[in-house]
N, C-alpha and C positions, 0 to 999 in steps of 0.2 A: 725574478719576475717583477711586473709593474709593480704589482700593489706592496713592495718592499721598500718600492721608493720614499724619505722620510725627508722631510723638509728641518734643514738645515739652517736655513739662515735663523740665528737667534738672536742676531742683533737688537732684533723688532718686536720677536716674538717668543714670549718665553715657552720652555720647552713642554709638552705632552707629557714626556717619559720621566717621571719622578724616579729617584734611587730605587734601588729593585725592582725596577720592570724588568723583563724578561719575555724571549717567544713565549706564545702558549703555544700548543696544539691539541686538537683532541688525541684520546688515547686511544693503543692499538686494540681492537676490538677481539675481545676470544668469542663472538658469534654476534646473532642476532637476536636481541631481545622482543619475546613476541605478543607476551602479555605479562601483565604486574595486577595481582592481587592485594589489596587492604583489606586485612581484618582487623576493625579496630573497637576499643571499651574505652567510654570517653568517662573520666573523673573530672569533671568541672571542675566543682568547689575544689577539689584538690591540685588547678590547673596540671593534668597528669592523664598519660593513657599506656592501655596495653594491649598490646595484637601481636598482628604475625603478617610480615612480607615475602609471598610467592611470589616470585620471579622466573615464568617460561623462558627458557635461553637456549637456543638450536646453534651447539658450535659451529663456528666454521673452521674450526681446525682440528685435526687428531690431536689426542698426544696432552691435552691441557690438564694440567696438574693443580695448578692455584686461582682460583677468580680474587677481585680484586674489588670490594663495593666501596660508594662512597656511603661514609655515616659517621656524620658529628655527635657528639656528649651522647649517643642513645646508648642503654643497657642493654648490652645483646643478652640473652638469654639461654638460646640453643641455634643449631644450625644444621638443618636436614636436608638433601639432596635424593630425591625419590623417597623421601622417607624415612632415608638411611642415615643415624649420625655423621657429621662429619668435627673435625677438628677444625681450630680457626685464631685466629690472633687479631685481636685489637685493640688498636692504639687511641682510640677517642677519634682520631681524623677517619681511617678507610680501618674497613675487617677485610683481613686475607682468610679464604676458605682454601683449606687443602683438601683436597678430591680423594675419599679411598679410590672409583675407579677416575682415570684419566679419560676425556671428552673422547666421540667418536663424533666424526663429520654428521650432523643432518641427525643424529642422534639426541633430543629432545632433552634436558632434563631440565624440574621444577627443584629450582631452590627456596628452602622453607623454612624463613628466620623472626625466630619470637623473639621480640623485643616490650621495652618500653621505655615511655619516657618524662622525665618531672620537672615541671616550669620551664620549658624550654625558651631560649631566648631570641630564635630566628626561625626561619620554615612555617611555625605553627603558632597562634598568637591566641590566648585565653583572654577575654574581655570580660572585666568581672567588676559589679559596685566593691567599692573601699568609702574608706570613711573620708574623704577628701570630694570624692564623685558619688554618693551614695546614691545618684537617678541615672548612672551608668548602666547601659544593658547588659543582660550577659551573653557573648557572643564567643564562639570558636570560628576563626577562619584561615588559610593558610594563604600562605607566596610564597613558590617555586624562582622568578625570575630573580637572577640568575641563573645561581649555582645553590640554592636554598634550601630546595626541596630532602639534600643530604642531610637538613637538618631533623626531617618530622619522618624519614622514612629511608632504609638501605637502598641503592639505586647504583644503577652505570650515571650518574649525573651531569649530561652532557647531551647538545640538543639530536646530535649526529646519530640519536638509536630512538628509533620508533619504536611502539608497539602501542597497542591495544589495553586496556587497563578497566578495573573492578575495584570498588570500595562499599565495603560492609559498616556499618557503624551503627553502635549500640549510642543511642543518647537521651538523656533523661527527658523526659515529659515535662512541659509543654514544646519543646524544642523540637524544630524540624531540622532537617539537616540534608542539604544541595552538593548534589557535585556533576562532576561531566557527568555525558551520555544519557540516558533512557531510566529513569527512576522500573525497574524491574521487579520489586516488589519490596512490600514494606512487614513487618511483622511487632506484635505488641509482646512487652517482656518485663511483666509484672510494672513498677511506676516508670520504663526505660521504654522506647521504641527503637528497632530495628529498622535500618534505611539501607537498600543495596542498589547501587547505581554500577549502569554499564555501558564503558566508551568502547562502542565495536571499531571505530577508525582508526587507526595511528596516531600516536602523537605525543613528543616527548616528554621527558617526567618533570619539568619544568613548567608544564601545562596542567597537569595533576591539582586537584583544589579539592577542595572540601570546607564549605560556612554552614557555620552549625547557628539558629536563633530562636528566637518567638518573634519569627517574620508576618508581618501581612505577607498577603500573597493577592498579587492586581492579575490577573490573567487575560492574554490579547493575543494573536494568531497571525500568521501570516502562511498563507496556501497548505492551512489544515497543520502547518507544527507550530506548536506551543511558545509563545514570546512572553514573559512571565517577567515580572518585577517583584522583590522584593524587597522589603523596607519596614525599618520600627513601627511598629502600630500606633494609627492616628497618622500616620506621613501618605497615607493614599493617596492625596488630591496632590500633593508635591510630587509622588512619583509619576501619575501619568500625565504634570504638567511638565517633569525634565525628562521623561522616559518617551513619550507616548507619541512621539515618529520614528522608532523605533522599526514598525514592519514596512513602513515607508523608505525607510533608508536599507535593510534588505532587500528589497523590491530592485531599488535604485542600485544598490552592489553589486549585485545580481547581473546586472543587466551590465554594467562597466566592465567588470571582470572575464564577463562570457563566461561564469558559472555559476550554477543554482547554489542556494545557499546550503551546504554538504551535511551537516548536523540535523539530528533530528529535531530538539529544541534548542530556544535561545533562552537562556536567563539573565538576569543583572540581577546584583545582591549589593544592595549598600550595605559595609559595614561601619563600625562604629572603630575610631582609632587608626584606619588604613593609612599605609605608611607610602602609598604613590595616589597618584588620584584614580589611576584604574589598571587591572590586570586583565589579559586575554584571557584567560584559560578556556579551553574545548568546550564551547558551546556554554558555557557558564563564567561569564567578565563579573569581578567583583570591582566594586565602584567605591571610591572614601562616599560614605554619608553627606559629606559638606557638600556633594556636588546637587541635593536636592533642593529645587526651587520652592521658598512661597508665594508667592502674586505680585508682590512688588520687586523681589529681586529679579523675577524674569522679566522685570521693565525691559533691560540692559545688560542682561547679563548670556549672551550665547556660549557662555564655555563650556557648559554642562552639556547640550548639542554639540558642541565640537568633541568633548570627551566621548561623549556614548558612540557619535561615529568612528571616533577614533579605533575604537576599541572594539568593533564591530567590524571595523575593516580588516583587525587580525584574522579574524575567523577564516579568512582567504590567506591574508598575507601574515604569515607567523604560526598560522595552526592549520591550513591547509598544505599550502605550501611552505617548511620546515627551513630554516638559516640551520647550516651545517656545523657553523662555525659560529662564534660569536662574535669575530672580525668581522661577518657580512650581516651583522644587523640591523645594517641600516635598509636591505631590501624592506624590510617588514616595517620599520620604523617611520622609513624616509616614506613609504608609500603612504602607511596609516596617517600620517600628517598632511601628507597631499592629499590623501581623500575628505579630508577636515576643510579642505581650498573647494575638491570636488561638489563636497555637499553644498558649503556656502554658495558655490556657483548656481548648482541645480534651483536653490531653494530660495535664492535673496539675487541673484543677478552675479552681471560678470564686474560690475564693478567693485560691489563685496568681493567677489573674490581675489579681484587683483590687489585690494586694500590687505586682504589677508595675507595674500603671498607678501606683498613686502614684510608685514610686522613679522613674518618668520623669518625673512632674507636678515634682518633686523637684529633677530634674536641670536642668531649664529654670529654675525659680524659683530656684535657686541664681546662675545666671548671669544672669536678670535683677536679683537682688539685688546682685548682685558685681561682675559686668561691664559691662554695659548692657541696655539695653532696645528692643524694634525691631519695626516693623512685620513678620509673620511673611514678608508681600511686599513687597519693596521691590527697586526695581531702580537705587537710586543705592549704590555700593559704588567700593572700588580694581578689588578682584578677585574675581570671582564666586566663587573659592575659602573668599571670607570668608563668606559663606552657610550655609556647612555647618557649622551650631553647634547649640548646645540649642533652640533657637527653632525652625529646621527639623525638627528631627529627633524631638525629645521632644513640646513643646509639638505639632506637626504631627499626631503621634500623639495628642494629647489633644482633638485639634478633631474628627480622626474619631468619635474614641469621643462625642465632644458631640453628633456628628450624630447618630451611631448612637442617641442616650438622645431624640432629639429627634423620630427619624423611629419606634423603634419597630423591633425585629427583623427584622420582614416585610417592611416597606418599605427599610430601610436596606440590604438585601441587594438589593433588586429594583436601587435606587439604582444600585449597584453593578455590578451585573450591565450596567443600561445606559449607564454609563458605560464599562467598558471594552469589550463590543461597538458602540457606535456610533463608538466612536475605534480598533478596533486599528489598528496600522500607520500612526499619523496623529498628528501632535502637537497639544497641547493648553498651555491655557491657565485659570487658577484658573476665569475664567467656565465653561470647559466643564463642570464639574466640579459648578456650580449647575445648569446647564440639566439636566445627570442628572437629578439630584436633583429638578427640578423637571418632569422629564420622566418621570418614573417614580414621582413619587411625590401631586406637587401642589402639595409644598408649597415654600412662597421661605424659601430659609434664608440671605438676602442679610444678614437683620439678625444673625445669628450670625455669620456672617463678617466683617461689618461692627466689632463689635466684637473678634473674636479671631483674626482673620486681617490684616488691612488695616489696623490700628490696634496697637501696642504694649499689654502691658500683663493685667490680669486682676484680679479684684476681692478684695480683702481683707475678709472679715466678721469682725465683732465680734458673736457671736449670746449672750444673755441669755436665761433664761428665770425665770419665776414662777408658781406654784400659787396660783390664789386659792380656796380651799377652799368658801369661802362661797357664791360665782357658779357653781364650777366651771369654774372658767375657765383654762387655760394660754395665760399670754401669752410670746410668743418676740419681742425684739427684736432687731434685723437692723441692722446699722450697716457702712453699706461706709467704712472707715478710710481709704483710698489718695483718696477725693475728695475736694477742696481743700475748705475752709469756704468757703460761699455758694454751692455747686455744684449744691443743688436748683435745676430748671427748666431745666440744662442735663446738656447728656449728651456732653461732652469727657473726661469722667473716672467716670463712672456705667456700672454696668451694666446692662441689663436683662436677668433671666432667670425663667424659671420655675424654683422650688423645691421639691421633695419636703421636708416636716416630718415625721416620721415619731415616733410617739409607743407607747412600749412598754411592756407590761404580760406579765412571766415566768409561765412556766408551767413548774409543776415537772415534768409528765407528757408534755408537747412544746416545737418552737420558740416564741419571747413572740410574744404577739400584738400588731401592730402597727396602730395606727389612722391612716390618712396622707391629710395635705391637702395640697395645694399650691397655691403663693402666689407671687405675680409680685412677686420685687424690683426696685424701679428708681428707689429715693430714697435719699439717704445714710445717713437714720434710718427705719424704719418698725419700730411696734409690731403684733404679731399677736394675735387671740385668736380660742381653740378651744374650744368647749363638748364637754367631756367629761365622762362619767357617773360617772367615778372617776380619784384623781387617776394621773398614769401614774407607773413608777421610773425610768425614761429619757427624754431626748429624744434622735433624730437627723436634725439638721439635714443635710439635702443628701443624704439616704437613698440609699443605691447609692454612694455619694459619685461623683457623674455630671458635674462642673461643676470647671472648670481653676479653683482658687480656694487661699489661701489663708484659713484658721479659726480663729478664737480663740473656747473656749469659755468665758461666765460662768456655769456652772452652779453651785448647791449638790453639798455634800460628798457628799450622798448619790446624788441623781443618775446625778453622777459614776462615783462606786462601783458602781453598776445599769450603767449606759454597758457600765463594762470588764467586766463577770460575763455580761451577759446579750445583748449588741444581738447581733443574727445577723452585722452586716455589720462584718467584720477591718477596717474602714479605720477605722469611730467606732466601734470598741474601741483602736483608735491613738490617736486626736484625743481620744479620754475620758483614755489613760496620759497622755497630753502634760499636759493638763489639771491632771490630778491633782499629777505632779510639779511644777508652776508653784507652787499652792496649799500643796505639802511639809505636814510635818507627820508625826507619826506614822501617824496615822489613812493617809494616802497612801500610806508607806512599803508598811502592812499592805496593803493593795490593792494594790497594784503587786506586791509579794513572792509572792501568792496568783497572780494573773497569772501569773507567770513560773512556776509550778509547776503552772497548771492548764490554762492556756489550750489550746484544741485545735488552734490553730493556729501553726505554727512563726513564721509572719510577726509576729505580733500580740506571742509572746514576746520574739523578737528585740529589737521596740522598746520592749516594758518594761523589757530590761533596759539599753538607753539612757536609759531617763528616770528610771530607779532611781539611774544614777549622779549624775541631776540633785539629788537631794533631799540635800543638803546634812545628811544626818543619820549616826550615827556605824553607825543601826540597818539602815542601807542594805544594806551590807556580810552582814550576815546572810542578807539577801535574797537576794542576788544570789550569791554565793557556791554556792549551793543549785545555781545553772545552769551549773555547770560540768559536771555531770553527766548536763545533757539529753542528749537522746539525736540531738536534729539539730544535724550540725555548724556551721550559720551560727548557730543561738542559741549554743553553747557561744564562738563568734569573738566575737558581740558582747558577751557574760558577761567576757571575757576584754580586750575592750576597755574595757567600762566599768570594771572592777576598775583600767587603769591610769590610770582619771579619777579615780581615787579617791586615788592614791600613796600610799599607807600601808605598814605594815609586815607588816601583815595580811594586804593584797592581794597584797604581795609571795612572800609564805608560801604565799598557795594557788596561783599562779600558776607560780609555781619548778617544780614539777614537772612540768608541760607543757612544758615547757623540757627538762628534762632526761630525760624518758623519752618524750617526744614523743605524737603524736594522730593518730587515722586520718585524719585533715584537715592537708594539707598548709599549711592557711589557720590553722587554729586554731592551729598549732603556731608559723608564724610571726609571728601575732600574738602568741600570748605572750611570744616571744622581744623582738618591738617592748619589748612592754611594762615586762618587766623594765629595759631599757634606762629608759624613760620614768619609769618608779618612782625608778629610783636616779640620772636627773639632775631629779630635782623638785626644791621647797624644802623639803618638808616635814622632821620632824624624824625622827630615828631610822631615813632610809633608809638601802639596803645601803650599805658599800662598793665605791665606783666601778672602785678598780681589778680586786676582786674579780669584777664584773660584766663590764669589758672585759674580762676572762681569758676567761671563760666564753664571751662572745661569741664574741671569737675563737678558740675550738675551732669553734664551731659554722661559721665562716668557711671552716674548715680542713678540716673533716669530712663535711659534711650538705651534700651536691650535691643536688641532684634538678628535679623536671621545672618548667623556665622560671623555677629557680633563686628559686621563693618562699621557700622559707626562708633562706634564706642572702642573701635582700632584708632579709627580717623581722631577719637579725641587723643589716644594713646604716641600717634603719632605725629600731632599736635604741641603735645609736652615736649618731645624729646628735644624740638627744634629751640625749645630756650635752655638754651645750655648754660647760663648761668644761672637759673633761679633753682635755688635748694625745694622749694615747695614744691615742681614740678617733679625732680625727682623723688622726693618722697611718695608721690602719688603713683608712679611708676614703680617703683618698687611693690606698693602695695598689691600693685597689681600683677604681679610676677610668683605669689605665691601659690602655692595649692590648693585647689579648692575653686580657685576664678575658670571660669569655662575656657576652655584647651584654646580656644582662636585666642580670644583675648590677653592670654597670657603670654603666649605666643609672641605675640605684638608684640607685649610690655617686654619681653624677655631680647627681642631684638632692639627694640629704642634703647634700652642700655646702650648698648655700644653708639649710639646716634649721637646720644647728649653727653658720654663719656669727655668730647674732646673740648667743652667748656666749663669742667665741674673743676673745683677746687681741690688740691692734694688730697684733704681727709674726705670729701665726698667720691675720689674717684677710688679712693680706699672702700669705702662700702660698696660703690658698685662691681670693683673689682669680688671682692669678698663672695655677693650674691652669686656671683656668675662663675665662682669656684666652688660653690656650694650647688648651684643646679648643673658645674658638667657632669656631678657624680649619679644623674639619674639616667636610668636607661632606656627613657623612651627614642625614637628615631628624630621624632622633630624636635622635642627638647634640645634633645643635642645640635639640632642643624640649627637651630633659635642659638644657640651660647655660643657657637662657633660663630655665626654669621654677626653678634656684638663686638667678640673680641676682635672679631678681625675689621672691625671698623675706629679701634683706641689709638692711640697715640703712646702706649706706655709701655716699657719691656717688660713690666708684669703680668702682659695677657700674656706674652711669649709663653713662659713657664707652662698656666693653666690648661691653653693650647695640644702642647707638647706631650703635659700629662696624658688629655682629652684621647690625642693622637696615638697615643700608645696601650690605652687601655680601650678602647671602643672595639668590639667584635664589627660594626660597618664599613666595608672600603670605602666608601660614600661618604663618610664622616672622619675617616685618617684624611682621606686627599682635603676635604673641603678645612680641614684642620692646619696642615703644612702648608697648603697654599695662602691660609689666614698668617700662619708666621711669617712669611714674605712680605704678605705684605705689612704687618707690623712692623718689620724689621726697617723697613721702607722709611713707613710714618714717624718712626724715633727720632729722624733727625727736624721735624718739624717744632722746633722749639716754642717756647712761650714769644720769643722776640719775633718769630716767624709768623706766629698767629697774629700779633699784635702788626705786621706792618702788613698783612691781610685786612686785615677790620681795618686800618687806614686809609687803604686802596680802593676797599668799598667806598668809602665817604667819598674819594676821591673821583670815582668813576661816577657817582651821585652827582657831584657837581657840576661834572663834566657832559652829564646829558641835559642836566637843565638848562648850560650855555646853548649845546649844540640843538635844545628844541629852540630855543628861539630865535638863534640866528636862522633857524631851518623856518620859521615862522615868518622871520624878516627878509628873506629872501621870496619867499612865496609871494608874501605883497608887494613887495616890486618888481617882482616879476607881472602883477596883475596890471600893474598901473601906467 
């Protein structure tokens, strides 16, 4: 079948499938599970519990002798089957029950297994003050996704069995305690209360949750059921400033999906330590803490809205509608992220949105280019864990949107509508997904799939264009770059797609008018021609920009320069700046500097002033400079980042005082502070003095707290950039021990590896030392903090620690992000001392070499004036 197809060429792209991958499959089912009871006794202080799991199971087969559950490190205790002993064998991974009677079809029985369990290290998470954290909450809360839930509870654990589910829990006072479905009644039990929740719908045990706190509770409604926030007391104002369009965005689901929203209540639970930024679970998403806004940070900060939608669009896709497999997770994945495009669109305009979809198109083609490359379905893996990357989640979002450009507004929503009515409550499979589509609309969008689903991968253009004045002619040629030489007549590495050209002509009194054909590409080289009546000032290739692709344009200067002034669509006023900066030059500079001062959209500036710092001119600086003063604070961050691409002494000058008198953006402010850092460990000539700038830092280390500890990251990441000053690492180190608040240490624990590749033998000795010292703790981010240093050294001594890391971590998530850190060490080893040094040469040398080429570019402009 299609989706077995696995992309081969590795030339380019290194592989998905690490040593022992292997098919999965879900396993053979001996019935259907119909409901699952928890009975549970929680021991905080002693992070430890004890109960008992009913599990209803209606065979579907005669004749069953042995059930098979999944359950990691728990103590079984006993194991009853209508109440009747049974015998059982377990090995710490699955307990096999042996059946005195053997199953009868449609015949009913409740299996009833007491267990317990102490300190457990996955499924279930105890939050507790220690002497390092001693204003720590104390919090119980679980995760099921993946395959986790085997670890806090016996289970078929696998998403392909629905049922119904009950959780009883005894928890000390003052603590409340949330989970799916309908809070059914609560009961008092001497200093303990008793909390019983019940999910009447379906829905796998990977959904299953349970946050136990001393929560506030904000209480808000949407068509009479219950929309509740929960959150550390004193954070109210924060929750219903990142929570509180909440029943606005069901409302808005609702109405997209063509189904009401199915649950009785909605809750969100921030917890304290969550190891994702948010979980689905049935009618109850638990949210990391860090995602709560105070006043300043929701200056600029929409990702807490994009999360809460995120994670609110499971409730349809993921917990209504059920992934059968965990090779099709990206239905649920790929959607939830597009609905995060959805909202932006509904709530901010279509050109947010289009600004959105690229930085996802973005995020995937980043890790295709970097990491590897994969069928979006594949079901040969370690751990279904590894799934959940760019490829599911971004790129998944950009196949929606492909359909959506494919089917056409009206139908893409009908699509929709019948795919999740013909499946609630019922798992699904990529096929089902076409049959919607094909069910509701007509049309087979197999071949789409075919290529962007079921196959790695996505098309690279090389588009040209030419005015033949004489014929009238615009010819646009189309070269897909990513297929092998000899590739026509075959479609291993070819794409087919239809293309929007879109050809424009400004109007000073309204939007340009645009003339648009489209054309089927599906050969490596094809040349286009348009008979047009006058020649056009722009072309836009890929209009809407609607197609998962990467772009390279060869147009003329002028073109160009029309592109970024006039196209209506923010995405080819992007690909025109890229463009332009490629080409540099004066003439570029001036276009891009004008951009960044006129452009209507904040998106569009933002990425001028990235590509301004590309132009390698002295004139740049003038340019950009200018955008410190916009008035939205992500243009002002990336003004402020570009200026430290530049390391000059100039850049330095105008940056210093975002530094020292600070910005209503907690982001800008810490970027600047990066940057100074970066300025004054560059090569350039005439930077600051370094110790001068450690000093500074560390005031701002010492001074400037604030929310999830951004600035005082930005100083952290500031240090790392002087790679040879000892002081800076000492300061970094300091800040990498226990006790420093988890964001910031965080940071300090990755700048390790930043400044590792300028420190001296005995200094990289200590930082190696540290960073052998924090792989041996067991928190999730820790670990992805010391993995994410080492694999940024230059020494075959992170190898080892790596390796260790890699083979002792219970995380799939943290072996892979471990091995694929070896690689690339193994990589960097050969980048010697003498290697770095005719690096830092090169710099000087490309320094001087733009100072020539701004003034010839200068003395040319005046005689050209003259």
């Amino acid at each position: 079948m299609s989706q077995f197809h696995l992309d081969t060429d590795n030339s380019r792209h290194k592989s998905f499938e690490l040593p022992g991958a292997k098919p999965h499959y879900n396993p053979d089912r001996p019935g259907q599970v119909e409901h699952i009871f928890l009975d549970l006794n929680l021991d905080i202080p002693n992070q430890s519990y004890q109960g008992t799991c009913v599990t209803q199971l209606k065979p579907i087969r005669n004749g069953i002798k042995r059930l098979t559950l999944d359950a990691v490190n728990l103590n079984i205790q006993s194991v009853q089957v209508d109440e009747a002993p049974q015998s059982f064998e377990y090995d710490g991974w699955q307990l096999h029950i042996q059946l005195e009677t053997p199953t009868v079809v449609g015949q009913v029985i409740k299996v009833a297994i007491a267990y317990a369990a102490e300190q457990p290290q996955r499924g279930i998470y105890f939050i507790t003050p220690n002497q390092h954290y001693p204003n720590k909450p104390t919090q119980v809360w679980t995760q099921g996704e993946d395959e986790d839930s085997r670890f806090w509870f016996p289970c078929f654990d696998y998403p392909g069995q629905l049922s119904t589910s009950e959780i009883r829990v005894r928890v000390p006072k003052p603590y409340i305690a949330i989970s799916n479905g309908t809070l059914i009644n609560t009961a008092e039990d001497g200093d303990a209360k008793i909390y019983h929740w019940l999910q009447e719908q379906v829905h796998p045990t990977y959904l299953m949750t349970l946050a136990v706190g001393d929560f506030a509770e904000i209480q808000d409604e949407w068509h009479g059921k219950p929309v509740t926030y929960y959150v550390e007391k004193g954070r109210e104002a924060d929750a219903r400033r990142s929570m509180g369009k909440t029943p606005r965005m069901i409302e808005f689901f609702s109405e997209k999906y063509g189904y009401l929203y199915p649950y009785p209540k909605y809750a969100q639970v921030c917890v304290d330590d969550f190891i994702f930024g948010g979980m689905e679970n049935t009618s109850t998403t638990l949210l990391t803490d860090r995602c709560l806004l105070d006043e300043r940070a929701a200056l600029d900060n929409r990702n807490t809205e994009s999360l809460v939608a995120h994670e609110l669009a499971h409730q349809w896709f993921g917990d209504l509608v059920v992934i059968k497999h965990w090779s099709h997770a990206w239905i649920k994945e790929g959607m939830a992220s597009y609905s995060e495009v959805m909202w932006t669109e509904h709530e901010y305009g279509a050109e947010e949105a289009a600004y959105y979809r690229l930085l996802e198109a973005r995020s995937y083609l980043a890790e295709d280019s970097s990491r590897y490359r994969r069928p979006i379905v594949t079901h040969v893996y370690r751990e279904a864990i590894e799934l959940y990357d760019r490829h599911l989640y971004e790129k998944g979002s950009c196949v929606y949107h492909m359909i959506r450009t494919e089917l056409g507004e009206e139908l893409f929503w009908q699509a929709i509508h019948t795919f999740v009515q013909d499946n609630a409550h019922n798992t699904v499979e990529t096929i089902d997904l076409l049959r919607a589509i094909e069910k509701a609309s007509g049309r087979n969008l197999l071949f789409l799939f075919d290529q962007y689903v079921y196959r790695g991968g996505h098309p690279d253009f090389k588009v040209a264009y030419a005015w033949d004045g004489d014929s009238k002619l615009a010819k646009v040629t189309v070269t897909q770059t990513q297929a092998k030489e000899g590739s026509n007549g075959t479609n291993s590495d070819l794409f087919d797609l239809k293309i929007a050209i879109a050809f424009g002509y400004p109007n000073e009194e309204s939007s340009p008018q645009l003339k648009t054909f489209t054309v089927r590409v599906h050969e490596k080289e094809q040349s286009f021609y348009f008979p047009l009546e006058q020649k056009p000032q722009f072309v836009s290739f890929d209009a809407g920009n609607n197609y998962l692709k990467t772009v390279t344009l060869e147009y003329p200067l002028p073109e160009l320069k029309a592109q970024l002034e006039f196209d209506p669509d923010p995405i080819s006023r992007i690909y025109a700046a890229e463009a332009l900066a490629k080409k540099g030059g004066l003439e570029a500079v001036k276009a891009l500097s004008q951009a960044l001062k006129r452009d209507r959209f904040w998106g569009v500036r933002t990425e001028v002033a990235k590509q301004l710092a590309q132009v390698k001119l002295d004139q740049a600086f003038s340019g950009l400079v200018v955008g410190l003063e916009d008035e939205h604070p992500l243009v002002r961050r990336a003004v402020v980042e570009a200026l430290a691409d530049i390391k000059t002494r100039e850049s330095y000058r105008a940056i210093k005082p975002l530094v020292e008198n600070g910005d209503l953006s907690y982001y800008v402010e810490a970027s600047a502070i990066k940057a100074i850092g970066a300025i004054a460990g560059g090569t350039v000539d005439e930077k600051p003095k370094e110790e001068k700038v450690v000093k500074l830092l560390k005031s701002i280390l010492e001074q400037r707290a604030g929310w999830n500890e951004v600035v005082r990251a930005g100083a952290i990441a500031g240090l790392s950039q002087m790679k040879t000053s000892e002081s800076a690492l000492d300061l970094i180190l300091e800040y990498t021990k226990l006790g420093v608040p988890q964001a910031l240490r965080l940071s300090a624990i990755r700048a390790l590896g930043t400044i590792s590749t300028g420190l001296s033998t005995v200094n990289l000795e200590r930082v190696l030392q540290q960073l052998e010292e924090l792989s041996r703790e067991s928190f999730f981010l820790t670990q992805v903090a010391v993995v994410s240093a080492l694999g940024q050294m230059e020494t075959p001594k992170a190898i080892g620690i790596l390796q260790s890391l890699a083979s002792q971590t219970p995380d799939g998530r943290v072996r892979r992000m471990a091995e694929e850190a070896v690689s690339r060490v193994q990589t960097a080893v050969g980048t010697d001392q003498g290697v770095k040094q005719l690096r830092e040469e090169l710099d000087v040398l490309k320094q001087q070499n733009q100072e020539l080429r701004s003034r010839l570019e200068s003395l040319e402009a005046k005689s050209s004036q003259q």
